[in-house]
C-alpha positions as CSV (number, residue, x, y, z in Angstrom):
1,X,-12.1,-21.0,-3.5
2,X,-9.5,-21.6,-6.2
3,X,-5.8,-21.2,-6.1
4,X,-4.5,-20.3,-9.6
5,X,-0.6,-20.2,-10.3
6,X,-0.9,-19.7,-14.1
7,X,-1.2,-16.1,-15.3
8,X,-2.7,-17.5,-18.7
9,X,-5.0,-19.3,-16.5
10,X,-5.8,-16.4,-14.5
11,X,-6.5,-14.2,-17.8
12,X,-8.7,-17.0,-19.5
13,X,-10.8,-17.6,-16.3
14,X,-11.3,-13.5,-16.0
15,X,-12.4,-13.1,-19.7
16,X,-14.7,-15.6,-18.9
17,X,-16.0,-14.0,-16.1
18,X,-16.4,-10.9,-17.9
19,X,-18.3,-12.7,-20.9
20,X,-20.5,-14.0,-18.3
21,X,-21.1,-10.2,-17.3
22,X,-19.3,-10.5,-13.9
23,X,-18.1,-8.0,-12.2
24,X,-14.6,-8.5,-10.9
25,X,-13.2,-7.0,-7.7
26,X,-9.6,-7.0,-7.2
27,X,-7.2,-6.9,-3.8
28,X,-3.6,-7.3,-4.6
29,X,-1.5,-8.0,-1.9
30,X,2.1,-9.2,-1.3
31,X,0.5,-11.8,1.5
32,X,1.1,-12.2,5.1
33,X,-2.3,-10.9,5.2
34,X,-3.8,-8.4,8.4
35,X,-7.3,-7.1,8.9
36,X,-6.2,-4.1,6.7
37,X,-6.3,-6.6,4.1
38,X,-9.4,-8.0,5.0
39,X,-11.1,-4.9,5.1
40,X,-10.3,-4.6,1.2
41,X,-11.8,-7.9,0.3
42,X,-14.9,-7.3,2.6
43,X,-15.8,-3.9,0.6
44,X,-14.8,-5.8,-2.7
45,X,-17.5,-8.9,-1.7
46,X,-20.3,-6.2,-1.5
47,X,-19.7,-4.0,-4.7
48,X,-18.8,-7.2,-6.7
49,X,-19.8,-10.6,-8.5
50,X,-16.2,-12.6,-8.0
51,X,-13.3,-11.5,-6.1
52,X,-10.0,-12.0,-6.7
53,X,-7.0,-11.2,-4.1
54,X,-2.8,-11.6,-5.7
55,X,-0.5,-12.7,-3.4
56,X,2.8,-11.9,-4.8
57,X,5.9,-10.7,-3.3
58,X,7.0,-8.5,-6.5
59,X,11.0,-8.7,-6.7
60,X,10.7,-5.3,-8.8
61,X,9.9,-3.3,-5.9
62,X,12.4,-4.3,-3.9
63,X,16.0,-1.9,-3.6
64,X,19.6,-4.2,-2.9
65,X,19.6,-4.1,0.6
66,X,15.8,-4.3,1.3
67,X,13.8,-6.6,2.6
68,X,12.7,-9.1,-0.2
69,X,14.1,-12.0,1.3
70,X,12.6,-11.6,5.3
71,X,9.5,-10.4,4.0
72,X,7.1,-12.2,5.8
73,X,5.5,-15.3,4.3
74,X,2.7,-17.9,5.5
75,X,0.5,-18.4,2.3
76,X,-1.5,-21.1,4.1
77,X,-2.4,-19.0,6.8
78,X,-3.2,-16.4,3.5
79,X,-5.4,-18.9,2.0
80,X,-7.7,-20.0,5.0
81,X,-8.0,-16.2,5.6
82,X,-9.5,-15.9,2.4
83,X,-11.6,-18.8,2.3
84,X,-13.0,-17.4,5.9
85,X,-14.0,-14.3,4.0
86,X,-15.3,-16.4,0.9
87,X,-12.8,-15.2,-1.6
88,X,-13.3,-16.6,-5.3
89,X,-9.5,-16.9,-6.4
90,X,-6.6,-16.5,-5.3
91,X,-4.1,-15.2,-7.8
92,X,-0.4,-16.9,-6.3
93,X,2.1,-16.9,-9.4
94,X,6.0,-17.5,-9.4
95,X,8.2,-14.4,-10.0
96,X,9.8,-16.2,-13.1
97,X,5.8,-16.6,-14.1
98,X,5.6,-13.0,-13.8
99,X,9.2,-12.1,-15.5
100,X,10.6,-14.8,-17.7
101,X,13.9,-13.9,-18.4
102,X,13.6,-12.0,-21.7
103,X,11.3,-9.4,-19.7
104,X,12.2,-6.0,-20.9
105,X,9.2,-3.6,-20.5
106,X,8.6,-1.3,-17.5
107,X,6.1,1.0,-16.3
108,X,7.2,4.9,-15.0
109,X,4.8,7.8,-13.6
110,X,6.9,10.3,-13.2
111,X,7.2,13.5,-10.7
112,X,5.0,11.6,-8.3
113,X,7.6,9.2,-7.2
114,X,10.2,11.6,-6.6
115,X,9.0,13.0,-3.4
116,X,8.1,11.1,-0.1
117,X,9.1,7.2,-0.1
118,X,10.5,7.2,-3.4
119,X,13.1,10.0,-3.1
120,X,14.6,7.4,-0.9
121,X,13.7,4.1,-2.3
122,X,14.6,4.5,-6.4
123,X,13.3,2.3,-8.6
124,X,10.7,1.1,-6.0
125,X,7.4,2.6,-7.6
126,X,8.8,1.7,-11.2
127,X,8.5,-1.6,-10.3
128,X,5.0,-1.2,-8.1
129,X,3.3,0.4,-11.5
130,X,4.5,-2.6,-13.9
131,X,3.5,-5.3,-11.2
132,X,0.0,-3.8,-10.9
133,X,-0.1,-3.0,-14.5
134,X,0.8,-6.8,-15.2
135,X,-1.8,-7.8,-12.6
136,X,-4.6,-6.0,-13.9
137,X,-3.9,-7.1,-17.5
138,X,-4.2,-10.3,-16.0
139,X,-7.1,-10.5,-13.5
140,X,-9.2,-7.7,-15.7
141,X,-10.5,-6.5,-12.5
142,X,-13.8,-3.7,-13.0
143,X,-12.6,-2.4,-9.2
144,X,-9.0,-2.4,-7.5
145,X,-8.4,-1.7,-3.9
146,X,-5.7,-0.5,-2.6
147,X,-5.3,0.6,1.5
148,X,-4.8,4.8,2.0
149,X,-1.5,3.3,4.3
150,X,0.3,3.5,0.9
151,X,-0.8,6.7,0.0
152,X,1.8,8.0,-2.4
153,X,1.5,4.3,-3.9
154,X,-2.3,4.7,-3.9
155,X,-1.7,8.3,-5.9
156,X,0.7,6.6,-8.4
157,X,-1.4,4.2,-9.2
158,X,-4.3,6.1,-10.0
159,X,-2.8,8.3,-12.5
160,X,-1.0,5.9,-14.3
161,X,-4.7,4.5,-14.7
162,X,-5.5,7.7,-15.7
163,X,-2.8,8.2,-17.9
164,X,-2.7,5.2,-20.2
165,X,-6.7,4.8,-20.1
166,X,-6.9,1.4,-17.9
167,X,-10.9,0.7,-17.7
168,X,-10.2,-0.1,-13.8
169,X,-11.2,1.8,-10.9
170,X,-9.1,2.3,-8.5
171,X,-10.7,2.9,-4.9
172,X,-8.6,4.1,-2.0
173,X,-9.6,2.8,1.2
174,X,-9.4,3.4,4.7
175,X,-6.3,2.6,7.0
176,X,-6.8,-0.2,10.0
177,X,-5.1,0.7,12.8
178,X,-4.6,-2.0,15.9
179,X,-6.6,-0.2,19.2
180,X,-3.2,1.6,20.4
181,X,-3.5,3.8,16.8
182,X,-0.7,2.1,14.9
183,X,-1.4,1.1,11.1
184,X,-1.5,-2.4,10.4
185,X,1.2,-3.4,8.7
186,X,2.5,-6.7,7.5
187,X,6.0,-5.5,8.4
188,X,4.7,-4.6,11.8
189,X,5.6,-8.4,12.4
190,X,9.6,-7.4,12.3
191,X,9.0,-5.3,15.6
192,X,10.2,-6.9,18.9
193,X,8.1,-6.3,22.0
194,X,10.1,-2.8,22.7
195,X,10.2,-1.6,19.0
196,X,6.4,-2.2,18.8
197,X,5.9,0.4,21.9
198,X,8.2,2.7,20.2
199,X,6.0,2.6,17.0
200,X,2.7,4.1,18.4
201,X,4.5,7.3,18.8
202,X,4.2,7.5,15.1
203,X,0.4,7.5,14.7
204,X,0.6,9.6,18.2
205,X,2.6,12.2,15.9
206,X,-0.1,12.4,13.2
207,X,-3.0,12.4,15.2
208,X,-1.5,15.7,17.9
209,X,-0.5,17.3,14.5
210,X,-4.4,16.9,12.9
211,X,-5.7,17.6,16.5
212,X,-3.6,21.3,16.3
213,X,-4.5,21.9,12.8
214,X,-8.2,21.6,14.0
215,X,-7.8,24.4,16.1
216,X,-6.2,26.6,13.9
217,X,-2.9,26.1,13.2
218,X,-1.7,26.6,9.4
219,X,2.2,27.1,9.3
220,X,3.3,23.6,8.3
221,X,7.1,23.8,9.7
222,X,5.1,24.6,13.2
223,X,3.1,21.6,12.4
224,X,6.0,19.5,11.0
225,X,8.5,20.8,14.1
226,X,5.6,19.7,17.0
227,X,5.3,16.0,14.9
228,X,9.3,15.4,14.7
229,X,9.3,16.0,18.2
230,X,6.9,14.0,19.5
231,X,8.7,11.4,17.2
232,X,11.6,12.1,18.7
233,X,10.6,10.4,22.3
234,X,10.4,7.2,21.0
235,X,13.3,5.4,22.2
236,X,13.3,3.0,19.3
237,X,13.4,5.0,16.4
238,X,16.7,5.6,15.4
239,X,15.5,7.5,12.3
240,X,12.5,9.7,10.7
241,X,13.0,10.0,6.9
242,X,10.4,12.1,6.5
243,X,7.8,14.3,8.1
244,X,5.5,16.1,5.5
245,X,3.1,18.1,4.7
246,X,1.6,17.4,1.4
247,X,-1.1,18.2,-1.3
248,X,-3.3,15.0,-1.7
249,X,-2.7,14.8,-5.2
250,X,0.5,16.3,-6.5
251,X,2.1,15.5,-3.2
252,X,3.7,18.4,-3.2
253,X,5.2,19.9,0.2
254,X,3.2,22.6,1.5
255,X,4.1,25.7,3.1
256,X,0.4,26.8,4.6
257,X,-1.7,23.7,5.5
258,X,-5.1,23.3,4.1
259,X,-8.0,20.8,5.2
260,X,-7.4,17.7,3.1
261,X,-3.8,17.8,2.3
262,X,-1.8,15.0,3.6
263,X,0.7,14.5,6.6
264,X,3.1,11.5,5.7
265,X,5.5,10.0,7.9
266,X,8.4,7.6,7.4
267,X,10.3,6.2,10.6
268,X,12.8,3.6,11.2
269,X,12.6,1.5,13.8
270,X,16.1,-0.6,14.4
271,X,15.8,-2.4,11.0
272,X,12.1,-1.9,10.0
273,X,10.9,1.1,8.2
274,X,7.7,2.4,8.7
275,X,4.5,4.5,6.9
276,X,1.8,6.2,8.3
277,X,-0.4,9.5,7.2
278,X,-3.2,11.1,7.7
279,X,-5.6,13.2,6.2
280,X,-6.2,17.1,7.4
């Protein structure tokens, strides 16, 4: 496994590859790795030649008073992880590596930011489309995964790929969830021992509301009203941003559920916000 800092380094190495009729599969992360991550790389290994996982805690993405500088960082621990699942490269460059100072060029989808996470964190998924758009330019990946926890991120993503003709796939994959139903998280590490029980009630939420859907209930403010209020028994969560009902690709509230539309949750717990969904 090599550890490459250099983004010219990275791109000359992946044109290389791609000469050499490699196939490159692609897991970018911002680190502090879980066994959500791990489930990305595993599927990349089987569907291609050389895998490459980013570790990169993007500064773009990040609003004033967020979390950029607690974010939680042990790239050693991130490295003999991926050696134990026999990655290629690892992808770790600087943030002035990514923007030198006379950066000027950003990436926007629009509408499908506006709604969910983004109508309360603006500016995040402007700078989560130009890190991945600089990342792909860079590691010229033929498959990207990306974890279904990030749904609306996963959604973004794929039509800006769409939009501006990127030749990557981008492949949506499965949320991990620890045996108690919560989704792993890197950020789940921010939870004291209290917090953390507080935090099942979220996937609790999701899974009641799918369960009643199953047996026939449509109206999505009954569906919304029964999650909120499971939510609300948690001791620890002092607020729910949102509770929705969505369609899985305009992600656009609905009024009457359907199978496959999207429920989408966003809690916080004292200081640490959390995501969850679920598909109907």
């Amino acid at each position: 496994m090599e550890v490459v800092k250099s983004p010219l380094e990275m791109q000359n190495i992946a044109l290389n590859l791609k000469k050499a009729g490699k196939r490159i599969g692609f897991v970018p992360t911002m680190g502090y790795l879980h066994e959500g991550h791990l489930s990305l790389v595993r599927r990349a290994k089987q569907e291609n030649d050389v895998v490459v996982v980013s570790i990169f805690v993007n500064p773009l993405q990040f609003g004033k008073n967020e979390d950029l500088d607690r974010y939680p960082r042990d790239f050693e621990r991130d490295c003999s992880l991926c050696e134990r699942e026999k990655v290629d490269y690892i992808f770790y460059p600087s943030a002035s590596d990514m923007y030198p100072e006379d950066f000027k060029t950003y990436v926007e989808v629009k509408d499908l930011p506006d709604v969910l996470c983004g109508k309360f964190r603006p500016g995040h998924f402007r700078g989560v489309t130009t890190v991945v758009l600089k990342l792909f330019n860079i590691v010229q990946p033929d498959n990207a995964y990306f974890g279904e926890k990030d749904y609306q991120q996963l959604k973004i993503i794929q039509r800006m790929v769409k939009d501006l003709n990127v030749p990557v796939n981008v492949i949506g994959c499965p949320i991990v969830r620890e045996p108690d139903g919560l989704a792993m998280s890197s950020r789940n590490k921010y939870l004291s021992e209290e917090e953390r029980k507080s935090a099942v009630f979220i996937s609790k939420a999701l899974f009641q509301v799918k369960e009643t859907f199953e047996r026939g209930e449509r109206d999505v403010n009954k569906l919304k009203d029964m999650g909120i209020n499971i939510l609300k028994q948690a001791p620890l969560i002092r607020e729910i941003q949102y509770f929705e009902v969505v369609h899985p690709e305009s992600l656009e509230p609905k009024e009457i559920a359907e199978s496959s539309d999207v429920v989408a949750v966003a809690v916080y717990i004292g200081n640490t916000r959390l995501i969850d969904n679920i598909r109907l």
